[in-house]
Backbone as a ProteinNet text record, in pm:
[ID]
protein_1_A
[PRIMARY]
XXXXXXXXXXXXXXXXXXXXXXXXXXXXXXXXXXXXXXXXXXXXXXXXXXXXXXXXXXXXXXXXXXXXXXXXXXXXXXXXXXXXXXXXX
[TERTIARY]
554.2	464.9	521.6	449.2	442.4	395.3	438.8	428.9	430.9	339.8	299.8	239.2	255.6	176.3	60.9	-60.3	-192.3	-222.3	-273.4	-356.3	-498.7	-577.9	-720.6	-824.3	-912	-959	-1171.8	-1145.3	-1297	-1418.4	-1538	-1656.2	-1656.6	-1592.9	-1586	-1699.8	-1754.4	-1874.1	-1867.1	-1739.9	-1701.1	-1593.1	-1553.6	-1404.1	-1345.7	-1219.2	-1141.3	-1004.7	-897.4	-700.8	-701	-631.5	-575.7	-481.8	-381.2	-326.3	-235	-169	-8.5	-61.2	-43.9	36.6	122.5	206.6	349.5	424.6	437.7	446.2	354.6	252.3	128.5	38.1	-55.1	-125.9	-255.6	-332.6	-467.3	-567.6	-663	-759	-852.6	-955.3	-1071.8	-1208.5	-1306.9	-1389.5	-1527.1	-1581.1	-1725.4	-1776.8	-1703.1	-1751.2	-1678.4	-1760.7	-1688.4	-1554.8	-1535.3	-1381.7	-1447.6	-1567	-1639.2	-1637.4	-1618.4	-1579.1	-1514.5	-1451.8	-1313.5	-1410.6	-1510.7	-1573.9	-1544.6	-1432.3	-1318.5	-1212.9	-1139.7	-1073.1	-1091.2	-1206.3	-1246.6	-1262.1	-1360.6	-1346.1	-1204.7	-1147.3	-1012.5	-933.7	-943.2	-880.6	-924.5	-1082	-1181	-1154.7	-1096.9	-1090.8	-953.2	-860.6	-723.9	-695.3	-807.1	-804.6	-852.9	-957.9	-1050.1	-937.3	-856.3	-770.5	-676.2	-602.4	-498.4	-533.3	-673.4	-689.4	-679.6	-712	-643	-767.9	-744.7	-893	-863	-978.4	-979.1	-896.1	-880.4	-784.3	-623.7	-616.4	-473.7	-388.4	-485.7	-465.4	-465	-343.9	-321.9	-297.7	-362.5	-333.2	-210.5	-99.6	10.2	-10.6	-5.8	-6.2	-109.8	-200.4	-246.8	-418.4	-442.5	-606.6	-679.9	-623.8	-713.6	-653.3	-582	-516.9	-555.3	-549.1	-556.4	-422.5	-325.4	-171.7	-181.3	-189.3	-185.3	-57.5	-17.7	79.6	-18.2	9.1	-46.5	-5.5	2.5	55.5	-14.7	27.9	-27.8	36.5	-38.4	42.9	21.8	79.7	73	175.7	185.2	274	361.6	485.5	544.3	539.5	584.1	588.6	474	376.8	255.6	216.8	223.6	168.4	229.1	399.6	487.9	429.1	402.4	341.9	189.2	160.1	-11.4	35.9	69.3	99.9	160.8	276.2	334.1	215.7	107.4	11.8	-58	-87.9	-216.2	-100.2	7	61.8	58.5	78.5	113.4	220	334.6	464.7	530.3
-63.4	-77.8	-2.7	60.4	121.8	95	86.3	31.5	133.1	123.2	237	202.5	239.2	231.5	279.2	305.1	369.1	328	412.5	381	392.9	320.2	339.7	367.9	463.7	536.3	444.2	317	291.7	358.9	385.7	432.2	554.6	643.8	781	825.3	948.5	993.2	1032.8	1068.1	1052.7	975.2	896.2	843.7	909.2	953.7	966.3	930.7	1005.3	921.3	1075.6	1115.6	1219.5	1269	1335.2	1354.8	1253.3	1284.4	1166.6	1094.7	993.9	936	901.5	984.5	947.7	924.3	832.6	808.6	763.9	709.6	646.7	788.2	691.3	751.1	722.4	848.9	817.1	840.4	710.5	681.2	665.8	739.6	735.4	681.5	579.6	454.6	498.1	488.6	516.6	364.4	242.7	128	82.9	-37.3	-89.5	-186.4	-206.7	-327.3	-466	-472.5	-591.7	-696.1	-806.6	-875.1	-862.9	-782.7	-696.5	-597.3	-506.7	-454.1	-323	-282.9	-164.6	-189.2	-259	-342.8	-269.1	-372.2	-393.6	-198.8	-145.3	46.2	131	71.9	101.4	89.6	18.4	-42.4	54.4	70.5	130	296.6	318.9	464.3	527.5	450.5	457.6	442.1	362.4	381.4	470.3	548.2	650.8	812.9	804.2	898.1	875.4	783.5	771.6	747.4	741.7	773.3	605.9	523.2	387.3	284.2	157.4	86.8	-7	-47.5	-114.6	-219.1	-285.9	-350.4	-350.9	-261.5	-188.3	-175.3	-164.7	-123.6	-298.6	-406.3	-472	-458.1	-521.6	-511.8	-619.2	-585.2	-665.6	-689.5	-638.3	-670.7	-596	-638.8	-597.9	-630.9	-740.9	-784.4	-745	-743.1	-757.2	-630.5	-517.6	-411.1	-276.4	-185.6	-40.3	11.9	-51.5	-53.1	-120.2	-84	-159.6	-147.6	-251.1	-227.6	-199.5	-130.8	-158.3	-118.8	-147.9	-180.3	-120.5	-27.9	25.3	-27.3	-75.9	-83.2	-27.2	113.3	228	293.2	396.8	465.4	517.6	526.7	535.1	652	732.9	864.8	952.9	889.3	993.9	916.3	782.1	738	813	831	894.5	1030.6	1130.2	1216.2	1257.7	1190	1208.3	1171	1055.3	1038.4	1143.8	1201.3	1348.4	1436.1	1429.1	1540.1	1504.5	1337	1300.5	1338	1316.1	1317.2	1460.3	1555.8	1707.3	1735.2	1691.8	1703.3	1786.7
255.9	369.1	488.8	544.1	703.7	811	899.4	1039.1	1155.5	1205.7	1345.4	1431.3	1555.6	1673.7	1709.9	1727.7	1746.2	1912.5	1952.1	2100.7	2023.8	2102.5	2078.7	2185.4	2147.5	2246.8	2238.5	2293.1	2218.8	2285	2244.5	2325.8	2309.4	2235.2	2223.3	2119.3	2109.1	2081	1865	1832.4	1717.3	1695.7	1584.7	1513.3	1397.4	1448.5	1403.2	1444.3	1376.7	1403.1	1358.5	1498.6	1475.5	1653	1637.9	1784.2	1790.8	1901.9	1957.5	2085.1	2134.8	2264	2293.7	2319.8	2331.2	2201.1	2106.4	2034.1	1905.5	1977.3	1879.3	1846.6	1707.8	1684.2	1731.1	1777	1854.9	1783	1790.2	1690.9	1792.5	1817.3	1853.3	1782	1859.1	1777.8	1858	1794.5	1878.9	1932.5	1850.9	1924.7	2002.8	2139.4	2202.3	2209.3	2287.3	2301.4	2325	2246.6	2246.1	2082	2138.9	2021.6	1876.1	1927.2	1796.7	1697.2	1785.8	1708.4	1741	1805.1	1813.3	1712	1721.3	1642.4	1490.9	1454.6	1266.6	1276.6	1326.5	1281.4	1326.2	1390.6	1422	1262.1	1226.7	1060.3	986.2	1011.9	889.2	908.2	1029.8	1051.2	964.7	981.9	971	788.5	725.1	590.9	531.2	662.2	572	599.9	690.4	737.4	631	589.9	463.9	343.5	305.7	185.9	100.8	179.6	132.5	160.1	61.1	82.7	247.8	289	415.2	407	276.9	283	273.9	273.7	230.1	411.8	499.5	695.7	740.2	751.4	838.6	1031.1	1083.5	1242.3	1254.7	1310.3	1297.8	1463.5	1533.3	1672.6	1751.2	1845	1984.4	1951.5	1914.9	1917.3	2028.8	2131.9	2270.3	2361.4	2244.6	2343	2316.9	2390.3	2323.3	2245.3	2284.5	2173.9	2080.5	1944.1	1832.4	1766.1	1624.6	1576.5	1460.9	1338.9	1202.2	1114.2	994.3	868.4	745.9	702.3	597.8	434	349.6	198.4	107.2	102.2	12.7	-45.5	-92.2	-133.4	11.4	56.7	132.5	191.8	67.8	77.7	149.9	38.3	102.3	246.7	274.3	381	507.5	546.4	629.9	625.7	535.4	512.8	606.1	531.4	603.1	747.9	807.1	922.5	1029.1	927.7	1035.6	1051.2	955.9	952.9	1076.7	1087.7	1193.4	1337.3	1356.2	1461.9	1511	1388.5	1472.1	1456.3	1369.4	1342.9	1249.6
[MASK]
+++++++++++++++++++++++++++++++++++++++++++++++++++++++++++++++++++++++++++++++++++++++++

């Protein structure tokens, strides 16, 4: 399992996870920061970017934040992988 930081960008016109903040990865949601319905496509974006089922993307920390923690349970390798790709590294 893998663990990373994401900023989230909600209200934006497409979603995707791609780009840095600082350290995190920036995942842009076309939905609002309304009733964790940034949140749940935040998850759904981040599985469709790693190739992994929705259930496979835990939120370990930041329900109510644009800093998330989250948790991927995949192959390691390729997960660190794809990730240097989304960061730009």
């Amino acid at each position: 399992m893998i663990r990373f930081e994401v900023h989230v960008h909600p209200g934006t016109r497409t979603s995707r996870a791609a780009g840095r903040h600082g350290k995190a990865l920036n995942v842009h949601v076309r939905s609002r920061a309304i009733e964790g319905a940034a949140t749940r496509e935040v998850l759904e974006v981040i599985a469709r970017a790693f190739n992994v089922r929705t259930s496979a993307v835990t939120l370990v920390r930041g329900t109510h934040s644009r800093q998330k923690l989250v948790e991927i349970d995949g192959d390691d390798d390729v997960v660190l992988e794809r990730l240097a790709e989304l960061l730009g590294t």
